[in-house]
C-alpha positions in Angstrom: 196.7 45.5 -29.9 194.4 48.8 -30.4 192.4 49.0 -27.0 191.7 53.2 -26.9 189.3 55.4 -28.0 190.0 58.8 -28.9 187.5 61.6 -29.0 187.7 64.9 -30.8 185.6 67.7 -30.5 186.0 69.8 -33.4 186.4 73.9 -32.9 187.5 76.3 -35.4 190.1 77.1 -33.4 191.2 74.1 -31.3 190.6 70.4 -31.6 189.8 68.9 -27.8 190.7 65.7 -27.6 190.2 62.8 -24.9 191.4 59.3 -24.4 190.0 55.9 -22.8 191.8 53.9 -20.6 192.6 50.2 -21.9 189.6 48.9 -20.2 187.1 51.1 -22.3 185.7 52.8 -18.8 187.5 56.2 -17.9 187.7 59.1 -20.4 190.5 61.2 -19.8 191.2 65.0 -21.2 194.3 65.6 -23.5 195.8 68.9 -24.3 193.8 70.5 -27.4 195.2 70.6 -31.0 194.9 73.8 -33.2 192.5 73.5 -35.9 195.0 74.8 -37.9 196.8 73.6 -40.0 194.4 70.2 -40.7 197.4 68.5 -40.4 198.4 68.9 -37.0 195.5 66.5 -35.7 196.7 63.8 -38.5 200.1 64.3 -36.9 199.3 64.4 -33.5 197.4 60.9 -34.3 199.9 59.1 -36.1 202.9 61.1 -33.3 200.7 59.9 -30.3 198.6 56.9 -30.9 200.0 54.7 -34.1 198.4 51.2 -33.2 196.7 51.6 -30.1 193.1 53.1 -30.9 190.1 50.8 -32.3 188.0 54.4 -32.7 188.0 57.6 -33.2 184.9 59.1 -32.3 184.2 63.3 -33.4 181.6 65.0 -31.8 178.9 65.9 -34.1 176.6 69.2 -33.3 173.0 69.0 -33.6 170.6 72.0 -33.0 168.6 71.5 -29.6 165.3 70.0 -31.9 168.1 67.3 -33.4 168.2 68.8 -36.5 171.9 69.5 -38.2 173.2 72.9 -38.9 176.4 74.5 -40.7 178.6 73.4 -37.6 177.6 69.4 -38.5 178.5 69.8 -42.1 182.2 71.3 -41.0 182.5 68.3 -39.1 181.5 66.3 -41.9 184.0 67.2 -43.9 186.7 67.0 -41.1 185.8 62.7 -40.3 185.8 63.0 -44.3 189.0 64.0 -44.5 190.4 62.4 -41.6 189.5 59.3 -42.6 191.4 59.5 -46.1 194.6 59.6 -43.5 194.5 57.6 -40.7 193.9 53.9 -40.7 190.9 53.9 -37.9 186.9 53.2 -38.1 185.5 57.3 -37.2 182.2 57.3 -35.6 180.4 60.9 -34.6 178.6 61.2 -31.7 176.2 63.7 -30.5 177.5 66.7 -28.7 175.0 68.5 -27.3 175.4 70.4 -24.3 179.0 68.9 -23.9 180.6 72.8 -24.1 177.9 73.9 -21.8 178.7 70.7 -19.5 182.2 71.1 -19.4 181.7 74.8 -18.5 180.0 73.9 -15.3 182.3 71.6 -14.1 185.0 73.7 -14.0 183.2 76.9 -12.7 182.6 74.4 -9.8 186.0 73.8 -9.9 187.1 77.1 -9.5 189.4 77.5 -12.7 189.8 80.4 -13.6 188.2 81.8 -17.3 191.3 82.2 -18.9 192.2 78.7 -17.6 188.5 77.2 -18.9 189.1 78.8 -22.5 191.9 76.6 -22.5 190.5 73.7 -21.7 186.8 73.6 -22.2 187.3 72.0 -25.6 189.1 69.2 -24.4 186.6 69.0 -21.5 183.8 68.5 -23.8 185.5 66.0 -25.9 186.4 63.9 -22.2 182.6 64.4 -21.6 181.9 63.5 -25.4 183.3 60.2 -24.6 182.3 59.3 -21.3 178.9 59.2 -22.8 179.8 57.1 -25.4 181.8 54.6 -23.2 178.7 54.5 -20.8 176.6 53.6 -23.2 177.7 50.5 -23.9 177.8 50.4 -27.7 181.2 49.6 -28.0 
């Protein structure tokens, strides 16, 4: 039965990624997916998770006065695409500040920058969907 979210947030570089626990409660960070080739993050879906998601939800920027810039349209046409290739509802979901978040906790943390460049992304997209599982709208 398909009990997991996953959450992507969308780089030009690297694709974060995060999972929920069965119970819909706990986000957890995954290891981050290059960009490129588009691809990859198809494959990593269908290598990974075949069967067990209900969602994917994608991060979608929005400019600090909720408007949408050239970054939302980029992800626009990545849940466009994706969705022509895997089987699963996509839903976007407002990223602001997520980066910036993610950023923080780690500093606190203590990682190291080279070690935060590696992970922020997937930070952010654990964040990403921590807000979405706390809000209920499952």
């Amino acid at each position: 039965m398909s009990t997991r979210i996953l959450a992507l947030d969308h780089g030009t570089v690297r694709i974060g990624v995060a999972i929920s626990d069965d119970m819909l409660m706990i986000a957890q960070p995954e290891p981050y997916v290059p960009a490129e080739p588009p691809e990859a993050i198809e494959t990593y879906i269908h290598e990974q998770w075949e069967g067990q998601l209900k969602l994917i939800l994608v991060g979608m920027p929005r400019n600090m006065d909720g408007s949408y810039g050239p970054a939302a349209e980029k992800v626009r046409a990545f849940v466009q695409r994706l969705q022509e290739k895997v089987d699963v509802p996509i839903r976007t979901w407002d990223e602001r500040l997520t980066s910036a978040q993610a950023n923080r906790v780690m500093i606190e943390a203590d990682v190291r920058r080279d070690k935060r460049k590696q992970k922020v992304d997937s930070m952010s997209a654990a964040i990403l969907l921590q807000s979405y599982l706390d809000s209920g709208l499952m």
